[in-house]
Structures are given as structure tokens and as C-alpha cells.
N, C-alpha and C positions, 0 to 999 in steps of 0.2 A: 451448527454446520453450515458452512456456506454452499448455497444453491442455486442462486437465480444473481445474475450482475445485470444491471438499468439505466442503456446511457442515453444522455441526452443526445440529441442530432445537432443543430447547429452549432460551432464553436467546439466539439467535442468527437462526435466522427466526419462534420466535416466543416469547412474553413468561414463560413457565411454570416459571420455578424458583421462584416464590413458589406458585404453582400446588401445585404437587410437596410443597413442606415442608408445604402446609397440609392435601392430601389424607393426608401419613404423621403429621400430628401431629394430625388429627381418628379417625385410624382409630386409633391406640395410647391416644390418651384415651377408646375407649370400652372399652379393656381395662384403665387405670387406669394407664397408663403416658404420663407427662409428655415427650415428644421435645423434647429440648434442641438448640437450631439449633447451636449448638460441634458437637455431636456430628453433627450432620445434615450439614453443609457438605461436610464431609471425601471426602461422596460425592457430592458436585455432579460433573456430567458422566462420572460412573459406570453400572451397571446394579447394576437391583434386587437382584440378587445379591450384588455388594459392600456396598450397604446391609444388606443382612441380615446381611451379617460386622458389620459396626458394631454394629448394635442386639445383637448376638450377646455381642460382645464388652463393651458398656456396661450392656445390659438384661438378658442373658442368655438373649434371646429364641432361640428353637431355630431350628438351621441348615433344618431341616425342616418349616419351619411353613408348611405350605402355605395353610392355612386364613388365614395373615395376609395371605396376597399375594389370597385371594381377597378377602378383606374391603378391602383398601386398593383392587381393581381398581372393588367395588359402590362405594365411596367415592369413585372418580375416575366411574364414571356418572352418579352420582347429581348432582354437582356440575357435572357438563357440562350432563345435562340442565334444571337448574337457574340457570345464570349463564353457560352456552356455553364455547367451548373458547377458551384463552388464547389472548388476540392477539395479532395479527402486529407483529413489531418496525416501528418505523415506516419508510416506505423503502424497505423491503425487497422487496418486489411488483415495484417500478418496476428495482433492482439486477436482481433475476432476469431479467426482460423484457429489458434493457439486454446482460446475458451472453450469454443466451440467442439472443438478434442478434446479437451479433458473433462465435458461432459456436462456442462454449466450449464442452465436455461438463462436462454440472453431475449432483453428486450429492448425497444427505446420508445423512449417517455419525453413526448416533446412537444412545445407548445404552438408547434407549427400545426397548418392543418394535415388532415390524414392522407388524401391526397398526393401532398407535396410531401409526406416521407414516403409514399410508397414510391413517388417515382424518383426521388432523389436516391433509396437504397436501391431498386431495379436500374438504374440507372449505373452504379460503383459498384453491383454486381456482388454486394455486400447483405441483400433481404435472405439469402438463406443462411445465413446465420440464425437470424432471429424468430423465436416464436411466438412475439408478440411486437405489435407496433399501438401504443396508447396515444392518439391526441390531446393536448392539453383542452383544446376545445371538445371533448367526447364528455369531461366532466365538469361540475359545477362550479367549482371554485378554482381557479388555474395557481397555479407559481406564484407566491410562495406558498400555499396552500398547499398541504399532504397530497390533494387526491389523485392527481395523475400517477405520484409514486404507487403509490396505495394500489390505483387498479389496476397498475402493470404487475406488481406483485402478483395479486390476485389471479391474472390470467395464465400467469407461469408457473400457478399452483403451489406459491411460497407465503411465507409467512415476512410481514416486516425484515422481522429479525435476522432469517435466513437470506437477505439479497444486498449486495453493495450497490451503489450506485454513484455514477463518474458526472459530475457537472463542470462546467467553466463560468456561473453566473451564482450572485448573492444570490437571486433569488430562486437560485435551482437550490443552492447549498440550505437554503432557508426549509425551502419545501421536503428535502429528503429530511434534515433534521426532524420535522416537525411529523414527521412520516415515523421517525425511529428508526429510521436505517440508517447502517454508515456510508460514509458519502467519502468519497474520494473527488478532492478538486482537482481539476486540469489549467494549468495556470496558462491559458488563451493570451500572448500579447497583441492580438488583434479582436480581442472581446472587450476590452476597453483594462480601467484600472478597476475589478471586481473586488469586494471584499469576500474571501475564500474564508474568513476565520472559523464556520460551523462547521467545516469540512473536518474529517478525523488526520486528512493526509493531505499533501499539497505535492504536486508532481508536476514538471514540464516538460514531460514527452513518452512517448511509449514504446521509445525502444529497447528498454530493460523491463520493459511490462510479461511478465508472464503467470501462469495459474500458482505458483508456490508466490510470488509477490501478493498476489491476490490473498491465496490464504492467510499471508502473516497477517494485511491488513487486518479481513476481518477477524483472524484470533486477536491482536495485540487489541482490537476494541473494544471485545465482548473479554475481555481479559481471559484468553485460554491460552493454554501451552501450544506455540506453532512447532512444525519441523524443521530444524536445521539443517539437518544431511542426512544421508543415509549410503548406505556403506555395504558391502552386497554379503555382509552377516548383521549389522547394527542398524537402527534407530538412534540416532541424536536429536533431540528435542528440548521443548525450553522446559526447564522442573514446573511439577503443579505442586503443590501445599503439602499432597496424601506422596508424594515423592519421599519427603523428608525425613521421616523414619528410619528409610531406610537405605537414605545417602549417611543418613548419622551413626548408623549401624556400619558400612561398610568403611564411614572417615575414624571409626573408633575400633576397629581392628588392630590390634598391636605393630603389624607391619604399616598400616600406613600414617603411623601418628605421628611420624617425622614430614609427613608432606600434603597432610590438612591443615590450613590454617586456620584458626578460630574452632576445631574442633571442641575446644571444651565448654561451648557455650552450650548453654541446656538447651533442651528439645522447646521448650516454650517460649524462648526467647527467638530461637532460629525463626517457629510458627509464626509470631508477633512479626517478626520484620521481614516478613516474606511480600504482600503485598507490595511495600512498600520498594524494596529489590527488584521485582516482578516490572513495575511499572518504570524504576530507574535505569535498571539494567537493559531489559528486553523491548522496551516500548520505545525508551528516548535514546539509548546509547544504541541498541542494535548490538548487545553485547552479552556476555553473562556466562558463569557455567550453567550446565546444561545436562540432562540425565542422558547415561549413553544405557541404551536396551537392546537385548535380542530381539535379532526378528522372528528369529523361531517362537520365540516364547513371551516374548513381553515382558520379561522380566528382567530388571531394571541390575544392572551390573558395575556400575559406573559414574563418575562424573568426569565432566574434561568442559575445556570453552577456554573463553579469553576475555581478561577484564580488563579495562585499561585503568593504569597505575600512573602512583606519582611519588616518583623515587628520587630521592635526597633531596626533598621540597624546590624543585626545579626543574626534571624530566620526565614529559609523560609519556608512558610507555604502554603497547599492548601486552601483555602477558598471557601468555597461555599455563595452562595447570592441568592437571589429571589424575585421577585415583581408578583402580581398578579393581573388584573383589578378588583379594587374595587365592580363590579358588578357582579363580579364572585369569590368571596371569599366565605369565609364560607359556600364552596359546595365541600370540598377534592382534590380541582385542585393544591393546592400548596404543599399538602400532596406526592400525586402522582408524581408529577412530581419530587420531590428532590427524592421521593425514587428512581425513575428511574434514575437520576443522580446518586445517592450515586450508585447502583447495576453496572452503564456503568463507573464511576471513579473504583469502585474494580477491574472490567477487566481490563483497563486501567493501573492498577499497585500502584491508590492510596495505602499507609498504614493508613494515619488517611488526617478527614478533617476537619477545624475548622468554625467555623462560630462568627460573633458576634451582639451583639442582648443587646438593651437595656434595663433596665430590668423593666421598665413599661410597655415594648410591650408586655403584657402577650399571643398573642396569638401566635405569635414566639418563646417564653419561652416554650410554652405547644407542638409547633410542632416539635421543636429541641427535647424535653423529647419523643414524640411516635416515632421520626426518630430513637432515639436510642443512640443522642448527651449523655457527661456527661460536667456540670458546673467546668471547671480546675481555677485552682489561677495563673490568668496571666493576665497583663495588659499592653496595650498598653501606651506608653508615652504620645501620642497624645489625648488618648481616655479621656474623662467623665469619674468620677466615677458612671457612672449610665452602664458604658456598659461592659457586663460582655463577657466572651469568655468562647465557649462551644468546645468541641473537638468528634472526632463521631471516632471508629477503625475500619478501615476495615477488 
């Protein structure tokens, strides 16, 4: 169960990794030394400490120069009180607010000092969101090193497992990994060219960010069924494995054996390629049927969703499909549920969805007509002349 979300501060909730190169490359050019962004980069989503192994190791600048961290720190004053503190990513106010309601412990884990996040978040009027603030410098090994993940966890009274966590830098993505959490990357085009590849997800921007975005992530990672939609009688959600039984129970029903496909595949075959579905469907396409359940009861009455098709080895189609326990038909549950499909595929980015429907099933014909379906001239090669295809616009 997801609990605690872990973002870093600069490049992530706010805009300052150009900030950063420019307060280290105006304080070394008044010592006559030129910083080269190649060499700067390498410590994106580090602490100043690691930068000082780089300049150490490039410029030969001493490990112990304390007098350079004071002059880079009068360099970052000066600059603040001059042109104010870097801005907030855009979006990002409204995400935290958005978390923060639905009940998440939020923290940030960042390799700047403590100091400079408390008054950067007092500052965007953004610290009471959070119930923890970890400096990278508070622990012993910084970025890409687990620990600052690790203690921000800790202090939100979560477990690894239980916290996402949002970076814009390898070496943030490096350290959540390494941490066991999933990491959500924020693709920064002012944090330079980052390799984001440990990241579970890659994202650029947060204005579709909200707490069911959030869950799907960390279900689709820790591979569990997320929610779909919900419907103000149903749950639709993604199938789990213990589903199976008794979607094959209800696709083996006499009435609806004209409108499951692959029904006759045994139960152990269905179980064997379920993983592999799971991850195809739901993880990478954003697609799939889907168990549709009471909310009264939790008991599982249904499937319906949308898969995208490839008909007459040329067009690819979304498709929607639905079965509904025979004992519970003709009471608006198939009604409902596709509408809530059809409203969570528009979000989704559907433009049209087709369905096909034989045209004795009059009571399919009649729900595709109120869903808002229209009857096109198009046939599948494989199909019947009995089965007609309907097409729906989103």
C-alpha cells in the first residue's frame, strides 16, 4: 500500500539546477577558474561535498577549502537577494495540496543543506505539506547512495516499500533504486541530459499528476491490481490471478458463450498467462479487461475494459468488450460500468472505441445505441455476416 511520496527539491519542486551551475561558475571565475558544465553535471543531485571531489579531482581545487564553500554560499545570497529564489516547477503547489488531501506523508530528501530547504519551502509557502525535510548532508553516504531515501522513509514512519519517490537526476534515480523504492522520474530540461533509465516511470510535468496517477504507479510496480473507475454502485479494477475462477465461471455461463472470447481455454492456461497479460496489458498498454465488482459487497460480477486490436492485419483498433453475471443483468450494471470505461478511456487519450456485437444480441445492439455507439460499414474478414461493428467518439 502506498504511503509516504519523497521528492527531491531542486529540479523537482523547484526550477535551480541552472541556479546551482551558475552560483559555482560565477564564484570559481572570480578565482580564475573556468567550470565546465561536462564536469559540473556529473554532480547534479549530489552534495557539495561530491562536487568538491570533482573540482578536486579536475581543478585540483583542495578537499579542504572551506573558504570556497563560504564564498559560493555569499554568491548564492547575494544572487537571491538580487533576482529571488528559484521557481517553483510549475504544478507542483497544486500536486502537493492534491497529496496532501488524500492523506499521503510527504517529504523531501535533498542534497542541498537543511537550512536552504527550510527556507526555500517557507519561502513557496509549500513546508506545510511536508512532514519531514532529510538533508543529503544529515547522512553518510549522499546520492547515489540509498541513505537520505532510506531516512526520509524512516522518519514518515514507512517502510521502503511503502513510499515513491519523484527525482529529475541519475543520481537521485540511482539512489531511490538502490533504496528499493519506486522512483518516479521528472524529466527536468533545465537539469541537463539526465539518464532517468532506473526510474519505474518518466513524466514531464505535473499537471495530470494526481493521487489515483500515483496509485497506478506504485501498483503497476509492485505488480498489484490498481483501480480504474468507479461508478456510484461498482468498482472496476485491474483482474488479480484469485479473480480468474471466477471471471471463467461467469464467461462459461450458457448465455454468455457467444461473447467471451477464448472462453474454452482451461483454467491453467488462462493462470499460466496471466503474469504475462498483467504486465502487457496493464503496465505497458494502459489497457486490458478488467474485473467489474460491487461496492456493496465486493463481489466480483463482471468483466468489461478495452483492448487494442489488430483487424484485418492493417487496423488498429481500441475495442471495448463486456460480460456481466447472468443474474445480474438487466439491472444497468453493464450500462454503468462501460459508461465508466468509456469516461476513464477518454482520459486515457482514447479518440474513438469500436465494439462488435452480433446483431441478434439485441440487448448489446440497444446498449451500444444509449452508450452513444454509431453502426459503421466495416467487416472483419474472420467475422460472420451476422456481426456487425459499432464505433463510439470520444
Amino acid at each position: 500500500m502506498l504511503k509516504g511520496i519523497i521528492f527531491d527539491m531542486d529540479g523537482v519542486l523547484i526550477n535551480s539546477e541552472p541556479f546551482h551551475y551558475r552560483v559555482w561558475k560565477e564564484t570559481l571565475r572570480e578565482r580564475g577558474t573556468d567550470l565546465d558544465y561536462e564536469v559540473y553535471k556529473d554532480c547534479i543531485g549530489s552534495t557539495i561535498g561530491t562536487l568538491m571531489q570533482i573540482l578536486h579531482k579536475h581543478y585540483g581545487i583542495s578537499l579542504e577549502d572551506t573558504s570556497l564553500r563560504e564564498e559560493m554560499n555569499a554568491k548564492k545570497e547575494e544572487l537571491i537577494r538580487k533576482e529571488g529564489y528559484p521557481p517553483l516547477i510549475p504544478y507542483v503547489k497544486e500536486l502537493l495540496e492534491k497529496l496532501y488531501k488524500g492523506g499521503y506523508g510527504l517529504a523531501v530528501a535533498s542534497s542541498s543543506p537543511l537550512s536552504y530547504i527550510e527556507k526555500v519551502t517557507d519561502h513557496w509557502g509549500i513546508r506545510k505539506y511536508f512532514h519531514s525535510l532529510v538533508s543529503g548532508e544529515s547522512v553518510e553516504n549522499p546520492k547515489p547512495a540509498p541513505d537520505v531515501f532510506l531516512k526520509a522513509a524512516r522518519q514518515l514512519g514507512f517502510s521502503p516499500e511503502e513510499c515513491i519517490v519523484i527525482e529529475d537526476s541519475e543520481n537521485g534515480c540511482k539512489a531511490a533504486k538502490n533504496a528499493g523504492i519506486t522512483c518516479i522520474g521528472y524529466k527536468n530540461p533545465d537539469s541537463g541530459k539526465q539518464d532517468l533509465g532506473r526510474a519505474y516511470m518518466v513524466i514531464e510535468g505535473y499537471e495530470e499528476i494526481d493521487c489515483k496517477f500515483m496509485e497506478k504507479v506504485y501498483c503497476h510496480s509492485h505488480h498489484l491490481p490498481a483501480l480504474v473507475c468507479e461508478t456510484s454502485r461498482l468498482l472496476i479494477r485491474e483482474m488479480k490471478k484469485e479473480d480468474i475462477p471466477r471471471l471463467m465461471e461467469i464467461c462459461g455461463q450458457e448465455t454468455s458463450r457467444d461473447a467471451c472470447e477464448g472462453v474454452a481455454r482451461p483454467l491453467s492456461e488462462e493462470l499460466e498467462g496471466f503474469d504475462s497479460y498483467r504486465t502487457y496489458m496493464y503496465e505497458l498498454c494502459d489497457m486490458g479487461y478488467w474485473s467489474v465488482l460491487k461496492k456493496d459487497t465486493g463481489e466480483i460480477i463482471g468483466r468489461a475494459g478495452v483492448e487494442p486490436k489488430f483487424w484485418n492485419r492493417k487496423k488498429t483498433v481500441v475495442e471495448l468488450g463486456y460480460i456481466i453475471d447472468e443474474k445480474y443483468r438487466r439491472q444497468g450494471y453493464a450500462y454503468e460500468a462501460c459508461q465508466g470505461i468509456i469516461q476513464e478511456s477518454a482520459k486515457r487519450g482514447a479518440v474513438y472505441l469500436h465494439c462488435r456485437i452480433k446483431s441478434g444480441n439485441k440487448a448489446s445492439v440497444n446498449l451500444a445505441e444509449k452508450l452513444g455507439f454509431q453502426k459503421i460499414d466495416y467487416r472483419l474478414e474472420d467475422d460472420g455476416e451476422d456481426m456487425e461493428v459499432w464505433r463510439y467518439t470520444c
